[in-house]
C-alpha positions as CSV (number, residue, x, y, z in Angstrom):
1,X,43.3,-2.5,-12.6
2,X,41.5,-5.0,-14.6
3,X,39.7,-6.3,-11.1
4,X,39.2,-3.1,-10.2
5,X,37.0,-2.6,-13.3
6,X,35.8,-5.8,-12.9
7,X,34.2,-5.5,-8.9
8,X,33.3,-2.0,-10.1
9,X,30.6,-3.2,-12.7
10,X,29.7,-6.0,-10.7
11,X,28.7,-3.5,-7.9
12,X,26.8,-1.6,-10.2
13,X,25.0,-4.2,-12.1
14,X,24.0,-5.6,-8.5
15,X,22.3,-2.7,-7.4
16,X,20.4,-1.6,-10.5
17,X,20.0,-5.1,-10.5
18,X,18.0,-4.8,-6.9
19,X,16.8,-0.7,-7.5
20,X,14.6,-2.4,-10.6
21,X,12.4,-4.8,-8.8
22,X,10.7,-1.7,-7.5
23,X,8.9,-1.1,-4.5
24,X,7.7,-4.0,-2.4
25,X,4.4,-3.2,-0.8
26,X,3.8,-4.2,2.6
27,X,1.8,-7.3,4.3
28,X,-1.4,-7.1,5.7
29,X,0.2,-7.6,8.9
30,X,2.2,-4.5,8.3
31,X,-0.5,-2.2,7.4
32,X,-2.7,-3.2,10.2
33,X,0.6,-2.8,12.8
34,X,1.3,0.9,10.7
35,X,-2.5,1.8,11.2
36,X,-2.3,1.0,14.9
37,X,0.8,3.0,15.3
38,X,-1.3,5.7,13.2
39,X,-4.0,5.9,14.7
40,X,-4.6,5.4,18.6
41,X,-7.0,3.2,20.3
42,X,-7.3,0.4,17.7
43,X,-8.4,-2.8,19.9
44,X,-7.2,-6.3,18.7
45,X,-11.0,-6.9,17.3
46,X,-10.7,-3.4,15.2
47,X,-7.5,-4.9,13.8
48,X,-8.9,-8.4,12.8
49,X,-11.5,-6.7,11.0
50,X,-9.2,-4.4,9.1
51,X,-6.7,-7.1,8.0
52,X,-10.0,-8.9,6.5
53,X,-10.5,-5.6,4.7
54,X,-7.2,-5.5,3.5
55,X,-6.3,-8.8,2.5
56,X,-9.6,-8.3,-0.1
57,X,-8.7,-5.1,-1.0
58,X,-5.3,-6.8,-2.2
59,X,-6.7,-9.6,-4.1
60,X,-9.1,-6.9,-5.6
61,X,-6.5,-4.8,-6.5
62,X,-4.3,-7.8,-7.7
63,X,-7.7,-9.1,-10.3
64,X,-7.9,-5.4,-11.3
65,X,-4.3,-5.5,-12.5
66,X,-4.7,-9.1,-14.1
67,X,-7.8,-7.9,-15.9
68,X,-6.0,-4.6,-17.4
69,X,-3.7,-6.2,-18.8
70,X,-1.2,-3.3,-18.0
71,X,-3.7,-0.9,-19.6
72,X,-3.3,1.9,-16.4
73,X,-6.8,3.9,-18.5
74,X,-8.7,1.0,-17.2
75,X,-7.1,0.4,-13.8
76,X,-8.2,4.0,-12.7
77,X,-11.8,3.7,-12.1
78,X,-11.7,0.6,-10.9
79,X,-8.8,1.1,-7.7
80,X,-11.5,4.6,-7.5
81,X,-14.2,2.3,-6.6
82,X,-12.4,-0.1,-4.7
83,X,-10.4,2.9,-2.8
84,X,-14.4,4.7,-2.2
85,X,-15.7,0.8,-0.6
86,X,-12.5,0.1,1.3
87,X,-13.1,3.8,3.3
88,X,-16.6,2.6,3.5
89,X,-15.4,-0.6,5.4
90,X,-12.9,1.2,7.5
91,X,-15.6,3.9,8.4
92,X,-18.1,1.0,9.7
93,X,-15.0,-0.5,11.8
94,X,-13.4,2.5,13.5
95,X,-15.0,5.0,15.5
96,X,-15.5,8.4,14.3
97,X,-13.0,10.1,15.8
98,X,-10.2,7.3,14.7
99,X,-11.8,7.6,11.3
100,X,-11.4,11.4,11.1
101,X,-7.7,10.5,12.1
102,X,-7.6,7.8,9.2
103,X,-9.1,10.4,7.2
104,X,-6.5,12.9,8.1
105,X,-3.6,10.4,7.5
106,X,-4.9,9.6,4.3
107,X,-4.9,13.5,3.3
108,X,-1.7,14.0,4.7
109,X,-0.3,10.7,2.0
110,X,-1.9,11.8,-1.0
111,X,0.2,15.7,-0.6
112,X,3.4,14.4,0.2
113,X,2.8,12.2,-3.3
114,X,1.6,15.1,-4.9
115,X,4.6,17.2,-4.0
């Protein structure tokens, strides 16, 4: 019984152990392949481009969180900004009608997290 008890907590302390490191966000690789899946008629240079875009919206994002300092009052204006020149970027890359799909995708996101 004692073993049981035992294998028991061990399971449990396991998973909370791995539910606690939180969600992993995704490569840039990633992103670019879930945009092209998204979104049709990405080319291969579209893509290149967006991954740049991405990989400095990331380290952005990463220097944001350094400077707050955990302080989330400060870290909203600042992922605003970067979030408003980011869609700037991917509006000069894609064409308008994938950028009304990017648009639409984005939309679609931001109510499921409201929900």
């Amino acid at each position: 019984m004692k073993k049981v008890l035992l294998v028991c907590a061990l399971a449990l302390g396991v998973s909370s152990a791995s539910f606690a490191q939180g969600f992993q966000q995704r490569t840039p690789d990633e992103q670019v392949a879930a945009l092209k899946t998204q979104i049709t008629g990405i080319t291969d240079a579209q893509a290149a481009k967006l991954k740049i875009v991405i990989e400095a919206q990331a380290k952005t994002m990463d220097s944001v969180r350094t400077a707050a300092n955990g302080d989330f009052q400060s870290m909203g204006p600042a992922f605003t900004k970067m979030r408003e020149t980011t869609t700037a970027k991917y509006k000069a890359i894609l064409t308008a009608e994938q950028f009304a799909a990017y648009e639409k995708q984005q939309a679609e996101a931001r109510a499921r997290r409201g929900q």
